[in-house]
Backbone atoms as SQL, in Angstrom:
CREATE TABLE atoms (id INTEGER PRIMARY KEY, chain TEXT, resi INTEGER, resn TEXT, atom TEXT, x REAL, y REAL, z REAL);
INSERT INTO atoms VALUES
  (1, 'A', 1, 'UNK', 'N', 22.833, 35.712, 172.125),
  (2, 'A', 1, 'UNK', 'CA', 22.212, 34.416, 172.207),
  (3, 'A', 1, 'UNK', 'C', 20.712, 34.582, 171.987),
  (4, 'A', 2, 'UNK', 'N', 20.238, 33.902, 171.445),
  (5, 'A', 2, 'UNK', 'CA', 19.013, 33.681, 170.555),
  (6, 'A', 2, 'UNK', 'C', 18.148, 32.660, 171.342),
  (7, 'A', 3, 'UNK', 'N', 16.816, 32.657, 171.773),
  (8, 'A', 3, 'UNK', 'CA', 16.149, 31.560, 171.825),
  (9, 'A', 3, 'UNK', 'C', 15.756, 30.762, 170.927),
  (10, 'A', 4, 'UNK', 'N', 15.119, 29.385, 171.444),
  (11, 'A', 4, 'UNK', 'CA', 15.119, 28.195, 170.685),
  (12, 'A', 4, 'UNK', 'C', 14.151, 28.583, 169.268),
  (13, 'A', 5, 'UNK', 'N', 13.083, 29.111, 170.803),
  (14, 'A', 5, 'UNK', 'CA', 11.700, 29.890, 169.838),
  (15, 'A', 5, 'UNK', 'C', 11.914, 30.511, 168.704),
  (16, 'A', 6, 'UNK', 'N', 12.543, 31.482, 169.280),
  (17, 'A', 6, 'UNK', 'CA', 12.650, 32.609, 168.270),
  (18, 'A', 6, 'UNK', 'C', 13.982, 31.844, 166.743),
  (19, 'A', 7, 'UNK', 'N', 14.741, 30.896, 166.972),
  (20, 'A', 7, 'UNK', 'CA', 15.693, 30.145, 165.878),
  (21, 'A', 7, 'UNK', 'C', 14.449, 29.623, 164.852),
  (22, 'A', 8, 'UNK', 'N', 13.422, 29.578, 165.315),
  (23, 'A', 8, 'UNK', 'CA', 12.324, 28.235, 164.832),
  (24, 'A', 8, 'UNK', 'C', 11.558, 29.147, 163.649),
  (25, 'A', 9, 'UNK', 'N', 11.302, 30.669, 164.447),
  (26, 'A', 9, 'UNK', 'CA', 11.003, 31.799, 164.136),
  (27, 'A', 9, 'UNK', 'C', 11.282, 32.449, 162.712),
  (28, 'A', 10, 'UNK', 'N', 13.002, 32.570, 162.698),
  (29, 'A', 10, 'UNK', 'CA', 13.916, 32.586, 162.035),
  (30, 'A', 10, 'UNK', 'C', 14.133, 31.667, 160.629),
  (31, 'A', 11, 'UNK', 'N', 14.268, 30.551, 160.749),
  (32, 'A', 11, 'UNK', 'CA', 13.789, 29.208, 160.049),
  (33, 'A', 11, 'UNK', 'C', 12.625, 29.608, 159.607),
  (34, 'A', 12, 'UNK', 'N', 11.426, 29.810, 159.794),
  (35, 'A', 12, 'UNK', 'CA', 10.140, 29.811, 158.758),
  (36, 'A', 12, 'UNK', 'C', 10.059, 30.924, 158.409),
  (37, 'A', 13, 'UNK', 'N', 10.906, 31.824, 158.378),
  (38, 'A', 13, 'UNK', 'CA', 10.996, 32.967, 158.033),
  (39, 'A', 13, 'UNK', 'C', 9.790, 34.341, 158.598),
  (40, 'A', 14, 'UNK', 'N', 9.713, 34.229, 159.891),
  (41, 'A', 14, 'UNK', 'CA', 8.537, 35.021, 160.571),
  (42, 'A', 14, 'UNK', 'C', 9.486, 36.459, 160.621),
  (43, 'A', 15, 'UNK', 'N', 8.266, 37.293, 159.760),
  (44, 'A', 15, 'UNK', 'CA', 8.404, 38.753, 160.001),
  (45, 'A', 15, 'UNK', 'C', 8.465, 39.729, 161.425),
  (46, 'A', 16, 'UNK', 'N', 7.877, 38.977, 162.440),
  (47, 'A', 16, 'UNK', 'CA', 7.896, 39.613, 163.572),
  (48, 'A', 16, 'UNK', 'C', 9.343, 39.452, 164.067),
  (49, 'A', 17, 'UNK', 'N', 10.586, 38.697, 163.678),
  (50, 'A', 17, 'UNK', 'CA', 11.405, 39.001, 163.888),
  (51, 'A', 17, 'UNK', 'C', 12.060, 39.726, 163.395),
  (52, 'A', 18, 'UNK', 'N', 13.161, 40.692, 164.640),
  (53, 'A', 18, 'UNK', 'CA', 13.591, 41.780, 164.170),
  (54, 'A', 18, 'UNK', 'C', 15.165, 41.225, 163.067),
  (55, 'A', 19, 'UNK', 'N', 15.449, 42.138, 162.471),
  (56, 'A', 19, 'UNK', 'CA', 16.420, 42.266, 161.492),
  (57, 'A', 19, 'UNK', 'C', 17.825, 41.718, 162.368),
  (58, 'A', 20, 'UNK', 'N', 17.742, 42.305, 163.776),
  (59, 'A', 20, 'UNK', 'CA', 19.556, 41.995, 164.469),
  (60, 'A', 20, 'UNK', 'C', 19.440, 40.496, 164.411),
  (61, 'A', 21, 'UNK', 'N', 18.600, 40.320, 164.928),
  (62, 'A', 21, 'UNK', 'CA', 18.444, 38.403, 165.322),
  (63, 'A', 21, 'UNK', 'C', 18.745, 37.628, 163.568),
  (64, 'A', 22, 'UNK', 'N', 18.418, 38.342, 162.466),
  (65, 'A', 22, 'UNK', 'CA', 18.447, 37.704, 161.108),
  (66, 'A', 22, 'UNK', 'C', 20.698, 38.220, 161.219),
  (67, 'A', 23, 'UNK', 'N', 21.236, 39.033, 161.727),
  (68, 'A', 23, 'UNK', 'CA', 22.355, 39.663, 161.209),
  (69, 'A', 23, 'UNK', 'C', 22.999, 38.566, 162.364),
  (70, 'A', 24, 'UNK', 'N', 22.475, 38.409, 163.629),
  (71, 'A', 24, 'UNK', 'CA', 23.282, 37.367, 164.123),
  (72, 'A', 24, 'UNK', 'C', 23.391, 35.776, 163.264),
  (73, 'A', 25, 'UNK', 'N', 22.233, 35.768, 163.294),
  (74, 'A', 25, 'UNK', 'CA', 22.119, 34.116, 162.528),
  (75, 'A', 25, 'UNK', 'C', 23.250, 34.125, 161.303),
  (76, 'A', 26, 'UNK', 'N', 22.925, 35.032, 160.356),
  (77, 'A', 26, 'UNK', 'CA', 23.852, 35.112, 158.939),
  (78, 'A', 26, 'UNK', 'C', 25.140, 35.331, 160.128),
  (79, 'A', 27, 'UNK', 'N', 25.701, 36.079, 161.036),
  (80, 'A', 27, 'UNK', 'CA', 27.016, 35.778, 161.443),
  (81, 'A', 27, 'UNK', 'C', 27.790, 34.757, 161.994),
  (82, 'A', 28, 'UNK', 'N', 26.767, 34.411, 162.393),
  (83, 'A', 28, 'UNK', 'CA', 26.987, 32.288, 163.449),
  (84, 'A', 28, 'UNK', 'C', 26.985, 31.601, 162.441),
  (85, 'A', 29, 'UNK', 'N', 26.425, 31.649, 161.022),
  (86, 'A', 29, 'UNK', 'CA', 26.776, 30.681, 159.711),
  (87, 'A', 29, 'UNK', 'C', 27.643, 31.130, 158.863),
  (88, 'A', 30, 'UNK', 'N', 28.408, 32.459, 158.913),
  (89, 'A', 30, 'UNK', 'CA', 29.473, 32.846, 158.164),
  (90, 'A', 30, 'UNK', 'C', 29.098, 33.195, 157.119),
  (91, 'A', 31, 'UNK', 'N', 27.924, 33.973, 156.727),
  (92, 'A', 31, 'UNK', 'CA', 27.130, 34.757, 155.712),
  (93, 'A', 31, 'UNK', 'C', 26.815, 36.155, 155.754),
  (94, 'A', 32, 'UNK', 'N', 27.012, 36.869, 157.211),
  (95, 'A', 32, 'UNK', 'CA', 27.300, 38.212, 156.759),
  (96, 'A', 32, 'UNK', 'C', 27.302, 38.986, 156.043),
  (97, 'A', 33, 'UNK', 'N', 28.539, 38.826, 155.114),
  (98, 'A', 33, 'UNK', 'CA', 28.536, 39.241, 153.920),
  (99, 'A', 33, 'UNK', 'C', 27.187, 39.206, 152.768),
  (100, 'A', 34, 'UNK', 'N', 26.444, 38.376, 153.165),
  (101, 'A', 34, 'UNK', 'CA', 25.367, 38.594, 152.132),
  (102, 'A', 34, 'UNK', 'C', 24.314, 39.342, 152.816),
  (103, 'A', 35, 'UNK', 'N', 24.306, 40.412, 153.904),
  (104, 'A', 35, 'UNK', 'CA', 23.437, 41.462, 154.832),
  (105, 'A', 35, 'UNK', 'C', 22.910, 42.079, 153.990),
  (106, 'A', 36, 'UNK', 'N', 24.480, 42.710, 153.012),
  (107, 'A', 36, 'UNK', 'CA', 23.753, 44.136, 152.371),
  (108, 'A', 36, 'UNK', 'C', 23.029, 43.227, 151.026),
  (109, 'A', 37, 'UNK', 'N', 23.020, 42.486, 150.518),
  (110, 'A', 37, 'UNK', 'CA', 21.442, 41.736, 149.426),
  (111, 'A', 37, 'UNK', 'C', 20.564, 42.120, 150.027),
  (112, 'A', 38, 'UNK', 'N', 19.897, 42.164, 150.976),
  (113, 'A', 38, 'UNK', 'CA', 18.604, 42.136, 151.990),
  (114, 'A', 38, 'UNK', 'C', 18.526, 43.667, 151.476),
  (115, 'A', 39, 'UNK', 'N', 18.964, 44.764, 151.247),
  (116, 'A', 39, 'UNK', 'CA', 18.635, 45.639, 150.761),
  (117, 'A', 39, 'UNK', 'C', 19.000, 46.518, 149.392),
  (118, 'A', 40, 'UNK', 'N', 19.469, 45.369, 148.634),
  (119, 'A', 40, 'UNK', 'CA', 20.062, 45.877, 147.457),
  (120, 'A', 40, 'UNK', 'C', 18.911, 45.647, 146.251),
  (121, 'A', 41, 'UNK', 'N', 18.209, 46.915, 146.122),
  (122, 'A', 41, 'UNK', 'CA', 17.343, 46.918, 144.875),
  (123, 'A', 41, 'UNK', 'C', 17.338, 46.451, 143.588),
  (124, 'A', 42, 'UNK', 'N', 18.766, 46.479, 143.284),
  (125, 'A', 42, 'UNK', 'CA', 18.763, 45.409, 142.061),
  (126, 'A', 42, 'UNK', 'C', 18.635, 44.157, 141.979),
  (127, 'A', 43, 'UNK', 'N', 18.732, 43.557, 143.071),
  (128, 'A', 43, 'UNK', 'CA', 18.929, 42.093, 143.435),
  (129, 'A', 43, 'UNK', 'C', 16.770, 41.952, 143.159),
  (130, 'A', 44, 'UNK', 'N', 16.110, 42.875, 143.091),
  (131, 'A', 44, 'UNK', 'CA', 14.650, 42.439, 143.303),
  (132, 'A', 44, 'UNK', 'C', 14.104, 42.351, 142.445),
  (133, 'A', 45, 'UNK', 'N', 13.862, 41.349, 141.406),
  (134, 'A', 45, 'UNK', 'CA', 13.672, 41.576, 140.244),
  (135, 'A', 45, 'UNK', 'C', 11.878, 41.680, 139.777),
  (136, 'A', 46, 'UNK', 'N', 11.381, 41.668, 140.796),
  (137, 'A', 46, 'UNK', 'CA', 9.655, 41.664, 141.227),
  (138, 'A', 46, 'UNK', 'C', 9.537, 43.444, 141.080),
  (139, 'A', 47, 'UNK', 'N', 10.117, 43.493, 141.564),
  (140, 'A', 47, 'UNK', 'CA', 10.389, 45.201, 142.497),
  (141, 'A', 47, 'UNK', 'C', 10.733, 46.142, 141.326),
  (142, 'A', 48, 'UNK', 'N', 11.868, 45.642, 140.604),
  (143, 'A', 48, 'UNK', 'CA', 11.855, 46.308, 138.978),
  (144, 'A', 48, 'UNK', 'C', 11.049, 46.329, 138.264),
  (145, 'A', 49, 'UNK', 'N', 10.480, 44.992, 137.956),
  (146, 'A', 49, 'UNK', 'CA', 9.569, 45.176, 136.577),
  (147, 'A', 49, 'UNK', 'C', 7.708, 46.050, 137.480),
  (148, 'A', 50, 'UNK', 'N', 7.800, 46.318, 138.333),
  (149, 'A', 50, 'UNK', 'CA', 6.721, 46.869, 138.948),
  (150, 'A', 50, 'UNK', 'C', 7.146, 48.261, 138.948),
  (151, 'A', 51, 'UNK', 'N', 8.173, 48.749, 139.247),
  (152, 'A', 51, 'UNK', 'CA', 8.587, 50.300, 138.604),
  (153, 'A', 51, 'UNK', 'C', 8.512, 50.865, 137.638),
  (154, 'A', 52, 'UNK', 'N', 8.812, 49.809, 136.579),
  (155, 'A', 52, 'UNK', 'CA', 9.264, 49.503, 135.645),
  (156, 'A', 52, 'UNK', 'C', 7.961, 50.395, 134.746),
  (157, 'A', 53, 'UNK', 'N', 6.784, 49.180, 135.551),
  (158, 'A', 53, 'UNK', 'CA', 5.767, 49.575, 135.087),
  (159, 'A', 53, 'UNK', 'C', 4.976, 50.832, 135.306),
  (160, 'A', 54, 'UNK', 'N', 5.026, 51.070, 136.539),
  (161, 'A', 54, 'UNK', 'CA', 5.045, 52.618, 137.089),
  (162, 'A', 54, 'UNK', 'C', 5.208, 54.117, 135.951),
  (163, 'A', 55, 'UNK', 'N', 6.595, 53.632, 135.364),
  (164, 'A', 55, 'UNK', 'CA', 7.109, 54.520, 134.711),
  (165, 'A', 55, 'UNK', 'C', 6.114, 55.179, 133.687),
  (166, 'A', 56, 'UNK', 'N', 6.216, 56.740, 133.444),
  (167, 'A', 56, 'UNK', 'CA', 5.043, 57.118, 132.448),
  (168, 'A', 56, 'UNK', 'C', 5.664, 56.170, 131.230),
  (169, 'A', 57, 'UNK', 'N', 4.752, 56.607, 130.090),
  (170, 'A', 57, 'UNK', 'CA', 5.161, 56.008, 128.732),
  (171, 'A', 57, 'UNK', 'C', 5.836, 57.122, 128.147),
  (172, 'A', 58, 'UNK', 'N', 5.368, 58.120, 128.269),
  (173, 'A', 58, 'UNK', 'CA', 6.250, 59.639, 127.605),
  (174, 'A', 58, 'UNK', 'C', 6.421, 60.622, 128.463),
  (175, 'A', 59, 'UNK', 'N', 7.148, 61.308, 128.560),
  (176, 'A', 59, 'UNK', 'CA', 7.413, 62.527, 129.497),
  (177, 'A', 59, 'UNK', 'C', 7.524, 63.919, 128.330),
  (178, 'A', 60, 'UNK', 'N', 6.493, 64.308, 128.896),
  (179, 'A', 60, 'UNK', 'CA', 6.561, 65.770, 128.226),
  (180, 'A', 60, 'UNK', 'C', 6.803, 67.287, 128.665),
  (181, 'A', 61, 'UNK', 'N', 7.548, 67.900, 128.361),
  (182, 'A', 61, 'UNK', 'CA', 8.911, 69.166, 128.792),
  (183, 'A', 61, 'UNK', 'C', 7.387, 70.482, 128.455),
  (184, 'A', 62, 'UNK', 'N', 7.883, 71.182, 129.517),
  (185, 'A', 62, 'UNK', 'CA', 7.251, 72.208, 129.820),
  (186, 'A', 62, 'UNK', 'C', 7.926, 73.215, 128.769),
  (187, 'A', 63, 'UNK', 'N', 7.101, 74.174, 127.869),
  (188, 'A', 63, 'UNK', 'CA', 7.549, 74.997, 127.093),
  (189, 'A', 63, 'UNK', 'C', 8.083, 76.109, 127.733),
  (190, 'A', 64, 'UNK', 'N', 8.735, 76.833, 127.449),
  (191, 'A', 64, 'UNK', 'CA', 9.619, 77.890, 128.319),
  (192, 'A', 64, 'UNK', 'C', 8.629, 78.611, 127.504),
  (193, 'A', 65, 'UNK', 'N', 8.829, 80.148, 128.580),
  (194, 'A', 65, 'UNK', 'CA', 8.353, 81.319, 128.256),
  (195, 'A', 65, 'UNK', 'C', 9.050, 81.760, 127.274),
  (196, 'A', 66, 'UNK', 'N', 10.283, 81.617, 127.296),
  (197, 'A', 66, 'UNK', 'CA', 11.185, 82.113, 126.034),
  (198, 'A', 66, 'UNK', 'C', 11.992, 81.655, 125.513),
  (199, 'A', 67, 'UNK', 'N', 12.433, 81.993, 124.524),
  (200, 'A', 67, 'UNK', 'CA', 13.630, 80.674, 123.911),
  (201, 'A', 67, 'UNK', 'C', 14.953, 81.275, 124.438),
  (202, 'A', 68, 'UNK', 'N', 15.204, 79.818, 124.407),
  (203, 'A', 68, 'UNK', 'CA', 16.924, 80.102, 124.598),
  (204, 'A', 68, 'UNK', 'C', 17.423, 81.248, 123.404),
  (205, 'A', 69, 'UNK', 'N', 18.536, 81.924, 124.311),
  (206, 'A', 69, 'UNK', 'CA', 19.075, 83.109, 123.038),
  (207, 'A', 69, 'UNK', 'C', 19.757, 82.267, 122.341),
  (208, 'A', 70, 'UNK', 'N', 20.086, 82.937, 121.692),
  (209, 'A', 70, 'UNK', 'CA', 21.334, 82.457, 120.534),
  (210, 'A', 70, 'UNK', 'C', 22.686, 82.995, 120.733),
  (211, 'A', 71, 'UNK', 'N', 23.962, 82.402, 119.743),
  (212, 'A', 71, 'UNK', 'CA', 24.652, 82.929, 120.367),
  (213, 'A', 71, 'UNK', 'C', 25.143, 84.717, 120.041),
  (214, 'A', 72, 'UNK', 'N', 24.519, 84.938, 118.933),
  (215, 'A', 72, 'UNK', 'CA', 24.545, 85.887, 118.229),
  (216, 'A', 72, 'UNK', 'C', 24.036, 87.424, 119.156),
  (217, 'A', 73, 'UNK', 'N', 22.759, 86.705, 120.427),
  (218, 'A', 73, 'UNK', 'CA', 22.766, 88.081, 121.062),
  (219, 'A', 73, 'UNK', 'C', 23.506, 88.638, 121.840),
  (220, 'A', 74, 'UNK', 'N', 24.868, 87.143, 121.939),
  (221, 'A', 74, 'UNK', 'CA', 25.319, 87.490, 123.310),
  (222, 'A', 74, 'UNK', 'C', 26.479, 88.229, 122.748),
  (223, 'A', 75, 'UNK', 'N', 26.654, 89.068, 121.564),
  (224, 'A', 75, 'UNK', 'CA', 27.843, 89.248, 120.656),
  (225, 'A', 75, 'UNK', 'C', 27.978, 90.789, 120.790);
């Protein structure tokens, strides 16, 4: 059971409430099932294109000391 306060809380969407009080509410309205969205990264589409952007433009491979053999030395 939830106070009035804290429902009002809930409703304007205040961060100082904790996550159980958001998992009760979604269970008293029969939404549950939509818990795991709240942490599903694909669902964030802000959150992608900001990685997105993150990402280098080229990735460049470290030269080995030596080359791969061939198969000829292993003969």
């Amino acid at each position: 059971m939830i106070s009035h306060v804290t429902l009002i809380k809930v409703e304007r969407g205040d961060p100082a409430v904790s996550l159980g009080i958001y998992a009760n509410v979604l269970y008293v309205l029969g939404l549950i099932d939509r818990l795991d969205m709240l942490a599903d990264p694909g669902g964030d589409e802000i959150g992608l294109v900001i990685e997105e952007a993150r990402l280098p433009e080229r990735i460049h491979l470290s030269q080995r000391a030596t080359p791969w053999p061939t198969l000829h030395e292993y003969a």
